[in-house]
BADO-968029 format. One record per residue (C-alpha): residue number from 1; x, y, z. Coordinates in Angstrom, 3 decimals, decimal comma, padded with zeros to 6 digits, always signed. Layout:
# BADO-968029
R fifi        u        v        w
R  NUM        X        Y        Z
...
END
This chain:
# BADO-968029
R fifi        u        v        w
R    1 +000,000 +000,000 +000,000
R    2 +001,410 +002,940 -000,944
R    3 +000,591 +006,080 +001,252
R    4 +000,257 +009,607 -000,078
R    5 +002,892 +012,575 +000,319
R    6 +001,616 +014,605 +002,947
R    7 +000,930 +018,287 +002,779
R    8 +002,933 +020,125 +005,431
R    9 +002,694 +023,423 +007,094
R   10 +003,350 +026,818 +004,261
R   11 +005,612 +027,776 +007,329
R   12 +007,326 +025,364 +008,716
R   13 +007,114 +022,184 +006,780
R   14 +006,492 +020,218 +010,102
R   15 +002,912 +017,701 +009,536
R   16 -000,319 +019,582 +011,214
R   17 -002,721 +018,448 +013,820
R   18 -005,338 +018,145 +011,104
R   19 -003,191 +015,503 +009,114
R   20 -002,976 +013,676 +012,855
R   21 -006,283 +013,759 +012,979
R   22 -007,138 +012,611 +009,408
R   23 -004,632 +009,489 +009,421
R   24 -006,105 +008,388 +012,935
R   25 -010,111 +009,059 +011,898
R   26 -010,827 +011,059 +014,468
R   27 -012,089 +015,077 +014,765
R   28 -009,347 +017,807 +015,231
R   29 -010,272 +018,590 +018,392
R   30 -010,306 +014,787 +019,728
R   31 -006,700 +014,600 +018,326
R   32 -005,647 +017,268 +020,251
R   33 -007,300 +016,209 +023,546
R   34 -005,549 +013,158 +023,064
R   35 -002,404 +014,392 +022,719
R   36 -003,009 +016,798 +025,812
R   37 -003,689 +013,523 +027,767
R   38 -007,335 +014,645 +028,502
R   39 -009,475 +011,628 +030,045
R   40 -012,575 +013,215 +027,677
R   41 -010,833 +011,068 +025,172
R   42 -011,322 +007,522 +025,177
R   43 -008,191 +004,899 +025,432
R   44 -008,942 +003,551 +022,058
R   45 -008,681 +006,859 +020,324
R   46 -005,894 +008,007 +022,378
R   47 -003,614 +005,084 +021,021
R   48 -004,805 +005,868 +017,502
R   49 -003,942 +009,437 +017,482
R   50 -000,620 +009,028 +019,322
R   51 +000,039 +006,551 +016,429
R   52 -000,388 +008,742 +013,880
R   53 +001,500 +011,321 +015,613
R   54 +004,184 +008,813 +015,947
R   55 +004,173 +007,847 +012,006
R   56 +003,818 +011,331 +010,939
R   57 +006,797 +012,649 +013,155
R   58 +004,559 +014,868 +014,356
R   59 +005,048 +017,638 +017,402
R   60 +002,705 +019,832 +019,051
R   61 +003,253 +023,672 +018,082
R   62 +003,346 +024,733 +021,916
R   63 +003,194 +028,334 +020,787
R   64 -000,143 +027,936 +018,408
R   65 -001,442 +026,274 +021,431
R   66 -000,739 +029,429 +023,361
R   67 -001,938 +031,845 +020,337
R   68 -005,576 +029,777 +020,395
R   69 -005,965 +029,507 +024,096
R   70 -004,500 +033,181 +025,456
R   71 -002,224 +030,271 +027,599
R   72 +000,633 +028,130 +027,603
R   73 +000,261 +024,416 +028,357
R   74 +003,083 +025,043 +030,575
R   75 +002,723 +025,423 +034,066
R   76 +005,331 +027,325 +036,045
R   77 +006,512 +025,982 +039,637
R   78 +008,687 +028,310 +041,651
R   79 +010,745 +026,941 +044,052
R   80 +013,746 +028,293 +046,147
R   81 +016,576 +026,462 +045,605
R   82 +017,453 +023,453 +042,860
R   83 +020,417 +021,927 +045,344
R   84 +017,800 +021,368 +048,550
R   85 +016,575 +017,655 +048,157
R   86 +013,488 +018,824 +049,969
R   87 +012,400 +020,582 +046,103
R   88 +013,621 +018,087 +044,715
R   89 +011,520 +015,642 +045,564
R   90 +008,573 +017,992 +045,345
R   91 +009,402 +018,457 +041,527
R   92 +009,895 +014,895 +040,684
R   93 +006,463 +014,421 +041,909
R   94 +005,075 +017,579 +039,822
R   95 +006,642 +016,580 +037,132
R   96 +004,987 +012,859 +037,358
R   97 +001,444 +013,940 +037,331
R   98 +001,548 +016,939 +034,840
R   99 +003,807 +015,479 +032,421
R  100 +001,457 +012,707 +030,762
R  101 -001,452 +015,257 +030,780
R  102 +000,374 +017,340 +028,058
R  103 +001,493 +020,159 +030,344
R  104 +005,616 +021,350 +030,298
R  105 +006,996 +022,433 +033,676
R  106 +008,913 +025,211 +033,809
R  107 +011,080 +025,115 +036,741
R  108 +011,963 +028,445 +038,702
R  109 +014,799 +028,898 +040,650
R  110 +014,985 +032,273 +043,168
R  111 +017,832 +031,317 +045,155
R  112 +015,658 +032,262 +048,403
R  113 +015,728 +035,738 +046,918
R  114 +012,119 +037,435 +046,721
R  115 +013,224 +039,871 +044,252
R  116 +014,497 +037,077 +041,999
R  117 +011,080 +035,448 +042,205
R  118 +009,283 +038,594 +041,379
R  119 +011,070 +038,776 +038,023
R  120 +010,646 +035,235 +037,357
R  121 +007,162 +035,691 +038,041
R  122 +007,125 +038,378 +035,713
R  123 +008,785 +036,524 +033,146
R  124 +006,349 +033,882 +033,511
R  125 +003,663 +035,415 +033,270
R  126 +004,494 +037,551 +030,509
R  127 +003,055 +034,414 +028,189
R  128 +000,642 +033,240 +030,868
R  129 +001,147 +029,404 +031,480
R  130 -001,895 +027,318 +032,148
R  131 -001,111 +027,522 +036,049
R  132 +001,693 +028,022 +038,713
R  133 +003,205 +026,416 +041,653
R  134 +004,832 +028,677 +044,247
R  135 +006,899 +028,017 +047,497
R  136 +005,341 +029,359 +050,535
R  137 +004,034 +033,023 +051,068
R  138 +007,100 +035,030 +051,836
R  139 +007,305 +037,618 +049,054
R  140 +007,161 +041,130 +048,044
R  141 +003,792 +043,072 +047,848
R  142 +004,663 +043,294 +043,834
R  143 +004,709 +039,422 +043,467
R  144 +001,306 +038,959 +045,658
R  145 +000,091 +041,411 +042,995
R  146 +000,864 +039,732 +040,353
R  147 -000,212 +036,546 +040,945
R  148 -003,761 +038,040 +042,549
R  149 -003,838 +040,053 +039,182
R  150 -003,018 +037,426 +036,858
R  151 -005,801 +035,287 +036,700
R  152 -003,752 +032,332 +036,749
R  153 -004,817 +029,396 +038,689
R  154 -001,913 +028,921 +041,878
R  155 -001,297 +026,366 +044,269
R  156 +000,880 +027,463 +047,529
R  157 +003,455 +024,640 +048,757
R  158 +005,058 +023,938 +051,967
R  159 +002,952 +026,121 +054,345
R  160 -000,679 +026,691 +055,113
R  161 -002,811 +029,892 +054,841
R  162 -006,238 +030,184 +055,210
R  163 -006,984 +032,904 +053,715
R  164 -010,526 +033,432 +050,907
R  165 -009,361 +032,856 +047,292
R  166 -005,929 +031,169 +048,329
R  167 -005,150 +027,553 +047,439
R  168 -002,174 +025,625 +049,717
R  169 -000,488 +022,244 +050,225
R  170 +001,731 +021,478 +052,791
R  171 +001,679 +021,553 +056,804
R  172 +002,682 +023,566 +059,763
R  173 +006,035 +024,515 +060,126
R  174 +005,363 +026,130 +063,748
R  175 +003,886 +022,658 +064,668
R  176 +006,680 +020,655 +063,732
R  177 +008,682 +022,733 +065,634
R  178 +006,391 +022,462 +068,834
R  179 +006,924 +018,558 +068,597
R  180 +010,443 +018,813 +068,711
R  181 +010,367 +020,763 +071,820
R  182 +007,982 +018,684 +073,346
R  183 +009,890 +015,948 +072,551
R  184 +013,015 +017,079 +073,682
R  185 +011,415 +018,377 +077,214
R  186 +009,608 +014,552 +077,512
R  187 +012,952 +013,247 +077,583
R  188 +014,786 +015,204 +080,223
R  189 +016,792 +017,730 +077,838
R  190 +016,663 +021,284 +079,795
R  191 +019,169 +023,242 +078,173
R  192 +017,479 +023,562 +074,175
R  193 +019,429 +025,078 +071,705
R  194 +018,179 +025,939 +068,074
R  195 +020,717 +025,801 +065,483
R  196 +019,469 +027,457 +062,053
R  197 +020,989 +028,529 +058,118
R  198 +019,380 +029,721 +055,166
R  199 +016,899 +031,287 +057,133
R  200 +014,188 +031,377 +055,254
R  201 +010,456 +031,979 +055,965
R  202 +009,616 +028,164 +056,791
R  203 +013,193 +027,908 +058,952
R  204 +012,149 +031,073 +060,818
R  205 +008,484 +029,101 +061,344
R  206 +010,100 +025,864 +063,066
R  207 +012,042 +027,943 +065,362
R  208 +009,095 +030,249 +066,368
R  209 +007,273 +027,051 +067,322
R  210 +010,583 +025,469 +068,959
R  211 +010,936 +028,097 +070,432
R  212 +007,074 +028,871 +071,847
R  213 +007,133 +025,547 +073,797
R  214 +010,369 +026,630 +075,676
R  215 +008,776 +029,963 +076,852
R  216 +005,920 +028,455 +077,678
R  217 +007,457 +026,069 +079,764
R  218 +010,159 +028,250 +081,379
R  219 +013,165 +026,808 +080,026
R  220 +013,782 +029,406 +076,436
R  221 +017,341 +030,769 +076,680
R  222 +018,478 +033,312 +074,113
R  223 +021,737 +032,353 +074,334
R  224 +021,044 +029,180 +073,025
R  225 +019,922 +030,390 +069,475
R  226 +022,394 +030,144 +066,566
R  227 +021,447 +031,607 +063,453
R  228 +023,385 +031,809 +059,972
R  229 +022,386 +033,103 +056,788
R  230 +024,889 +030,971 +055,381
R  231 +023,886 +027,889 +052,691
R  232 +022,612 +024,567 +054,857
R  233 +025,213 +021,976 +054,570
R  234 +026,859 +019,119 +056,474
R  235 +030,138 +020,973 +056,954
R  236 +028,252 +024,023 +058,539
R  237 +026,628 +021,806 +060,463
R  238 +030,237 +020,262 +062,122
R  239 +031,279 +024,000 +062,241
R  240 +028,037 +025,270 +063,924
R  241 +027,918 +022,359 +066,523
R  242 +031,749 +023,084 +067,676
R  243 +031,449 +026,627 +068,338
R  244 +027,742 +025,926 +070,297
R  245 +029,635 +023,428 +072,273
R  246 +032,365 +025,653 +072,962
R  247 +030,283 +028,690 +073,899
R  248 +027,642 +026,309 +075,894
R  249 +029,427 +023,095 +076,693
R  250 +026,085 +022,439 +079,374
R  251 +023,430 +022,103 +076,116
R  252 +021,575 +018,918 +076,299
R  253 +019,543 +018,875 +073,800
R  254 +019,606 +020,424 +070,119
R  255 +017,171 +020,991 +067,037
R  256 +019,032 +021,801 +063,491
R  257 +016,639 +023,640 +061,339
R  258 +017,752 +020,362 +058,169
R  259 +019,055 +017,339 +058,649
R  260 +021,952 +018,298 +056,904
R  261 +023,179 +020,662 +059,473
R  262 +022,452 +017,406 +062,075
R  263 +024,349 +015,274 +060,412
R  264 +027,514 +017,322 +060,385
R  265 +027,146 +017,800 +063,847
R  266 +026,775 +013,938 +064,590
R  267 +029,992 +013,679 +062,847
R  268 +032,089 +016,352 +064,706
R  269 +030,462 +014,947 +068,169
R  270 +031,973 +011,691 +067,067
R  271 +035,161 +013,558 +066,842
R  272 +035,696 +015,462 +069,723
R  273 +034,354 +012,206 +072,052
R  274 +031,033 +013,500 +072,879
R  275 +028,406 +010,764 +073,253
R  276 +024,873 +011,203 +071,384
R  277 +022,569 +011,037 +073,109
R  278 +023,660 +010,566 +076,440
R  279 +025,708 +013,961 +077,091
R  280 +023,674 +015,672 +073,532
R  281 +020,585 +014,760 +072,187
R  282 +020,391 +016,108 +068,174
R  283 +017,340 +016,102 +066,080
R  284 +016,847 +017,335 +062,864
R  285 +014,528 +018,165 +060,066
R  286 +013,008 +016,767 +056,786
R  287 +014,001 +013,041 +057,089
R  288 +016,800 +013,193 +054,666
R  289 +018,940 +010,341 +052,820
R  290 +021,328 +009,049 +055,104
R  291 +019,103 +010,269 +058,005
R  292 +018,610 +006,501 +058,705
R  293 +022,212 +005,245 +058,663
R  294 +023,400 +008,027 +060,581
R  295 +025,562 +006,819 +064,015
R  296 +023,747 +007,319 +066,106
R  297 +020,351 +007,068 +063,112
R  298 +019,167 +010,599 +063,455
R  299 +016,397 +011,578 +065,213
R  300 +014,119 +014,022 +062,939
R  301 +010,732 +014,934 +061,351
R  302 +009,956 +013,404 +058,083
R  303 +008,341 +015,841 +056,025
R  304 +005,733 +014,742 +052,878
R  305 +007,599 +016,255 +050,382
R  306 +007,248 +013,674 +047,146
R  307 +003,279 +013,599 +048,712
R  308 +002,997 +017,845 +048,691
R  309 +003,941 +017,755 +044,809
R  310 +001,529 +015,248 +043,840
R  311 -001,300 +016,545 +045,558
R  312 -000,525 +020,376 +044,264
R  313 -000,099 +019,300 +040,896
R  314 -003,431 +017,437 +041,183
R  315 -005,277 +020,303 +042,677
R  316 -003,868 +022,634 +039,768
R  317 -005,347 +020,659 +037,432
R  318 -008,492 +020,332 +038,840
R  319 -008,026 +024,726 +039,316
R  320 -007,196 +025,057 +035,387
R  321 -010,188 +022,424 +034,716
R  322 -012,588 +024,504 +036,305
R  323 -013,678 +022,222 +038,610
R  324 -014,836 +021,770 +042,168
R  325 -011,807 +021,388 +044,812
R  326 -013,059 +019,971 +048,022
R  327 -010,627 +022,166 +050,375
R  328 -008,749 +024,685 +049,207
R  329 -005,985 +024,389 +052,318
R  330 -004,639 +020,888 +052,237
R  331 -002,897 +019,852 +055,559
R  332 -000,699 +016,773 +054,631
R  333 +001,002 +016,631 +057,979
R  334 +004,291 +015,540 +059,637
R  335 +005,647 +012,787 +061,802
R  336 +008,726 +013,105 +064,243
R  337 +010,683 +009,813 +063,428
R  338 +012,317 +008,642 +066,646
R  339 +015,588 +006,952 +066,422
R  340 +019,025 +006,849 +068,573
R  341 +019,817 +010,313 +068,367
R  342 +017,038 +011,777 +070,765
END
């Protein structure tokens, strides 16, 4: 059988969507669900068209998409840093769920600057994508105004907000912090030090609620507060724990802000003889790799991370599909993982 030459684009020479749609014997617009990966289209149809896509070497023209639909079928997700595992894992999971419905993520990377994410914002939004992810709620009045202003559906990550109009996925910060304190108090630590870098918004948040349990109970000493700037890391960590140890050599009992910065100080306490957790008890935050197979296995809160992806992508969707969200604030929790170190 011999098939015909096909006519391509005046422009470009690439196949169209109609030719798709002709070789599979379906409507143009069911072709181009079906390439979207819209469930309105059913399975049989969706292998057909993909098919003919496949034979035809055919793409999809991302930027007639946009001209037709005043959108991109792109969906921007802001995050603050492209080295933290924590986003990491978030965008993996993003990326899983919007990827085989036709969407391309564009990844944003502010450094934990908020005047970096305001001009990636504007940037973004310059050729409106379908929908946007952002990290938290720390930014400038500018960037709240855009993304009020834009019309494009957003999903918050990391923290909660219940506020009219605002859609979030995450958990409490200031609680997880509370159950380290409590947990630190239940077993006999007196002397609580928090030991923080980056300092960002949600860092800030677990030592306000760390912090909160100690007043409350009568044991908060300022002194007992170290705070960096500086990057996270495990060799800030070693360096951070030495000079607290110096300076307070009575602490019984610390929380690192990541579990990177407990780590490096399980290591130095391994090398200047102090035992964990008999003389120091260390916990730490985000549950890590390596967290487990730490010596002594770190004591920490695992936070949902891959889980506060999927469910933000999902509820985007269901935002840009005009449908019905049960909850706008969605609460995924924590859990404080106790192992040798505390």
């Amino acid at each position: 059988m011999t098939i015909p030459t096909l006519r391509k684009t005046r422009s470009t020479g690439r196949p169209t969507l109609e030719e798709v749609a002709r070789r599979a014997g379906v409507s143009t617009i069911t072709a181009s669900r079906a390439l979207r990966g819209l469930d309105t289209v059913g399975p049989e149809y969706v292998q057909r068209v993909k098919e003919a896509a496949r034979d035809l070497n055919y793409v999809t023209n991302p930027a007639a998409r946009a001209l037709a639909s005043s959108r991109s079928a792109a969906v921007a997700v802001l995050i603050p840093s492209l080295s933290n595992a924590v986003f990491v894992d978030v965008l993996e999971s993003v990326h899983t769920v919007l990827r085989p419905r036709g969407f391309e993520v564009l990844i944003g990377n502010s450094h934990y600057s908020r005047s970096a994410e305001e001009d990636l914002l504007r940037h973004y939004l310059a050729s409106p994508p379908s929908g946007m992810i952002v990290t938290g709620f720390d930014r400038t009045e500018a960037a709240r105004r855009l993304i009020d202003a834009s019309g494009v559906p957003c999903v918050h990550i990391m923290e909660l907000e219940d506020v009219e109009g605002v859609h979030c996925v995450g958990f409490s910060q200031a609680r997880a912090g509370e159950a380290v304190a409590d947990h630190l108090i239940a077993r006999g630590c007196r002397r609580n030090a928090f030991v923080a870098a980056q300092l960002d918004a949600r860092m800030m948040q677990r030592g306000e609620g760390f912090r909160d349990v100690l007043k409350r109970k009568g044991l908060y000493d300022a002194d007992l507060e170290v705070l960096t700037p500086a990057p996270s890391s495990i060799g800030l960590g070693c360096e951070l724990f030495g000079q607290l140890i110096q300076r307070r050599p009575d602490v019984d009992g610390i929380f690192f802000g990541n579990d990177d910065l407990a780590q490096g100080a399980l290591f130095e306490a391994r090398r200047q003889g102090i035992a964990v957790p008999e003389q120091v008890a260390i916990v730490g935050f985000n549950d890590l790799a390596g967290a487990a197979d730490c010596v002594p296995r770190l004591t920490t809160v695992r936070t949902p991370r891959a889980e506060v992806g999927r469910v933000a992508a999902n509820l985007l969707l269901s935002l840009i599909g005009n449908e019905a969200v049960s909850s706008p604030v969605v609460d995924l929790g924590y859990e404080l993982v106790v192992r040798e170190s505390a």
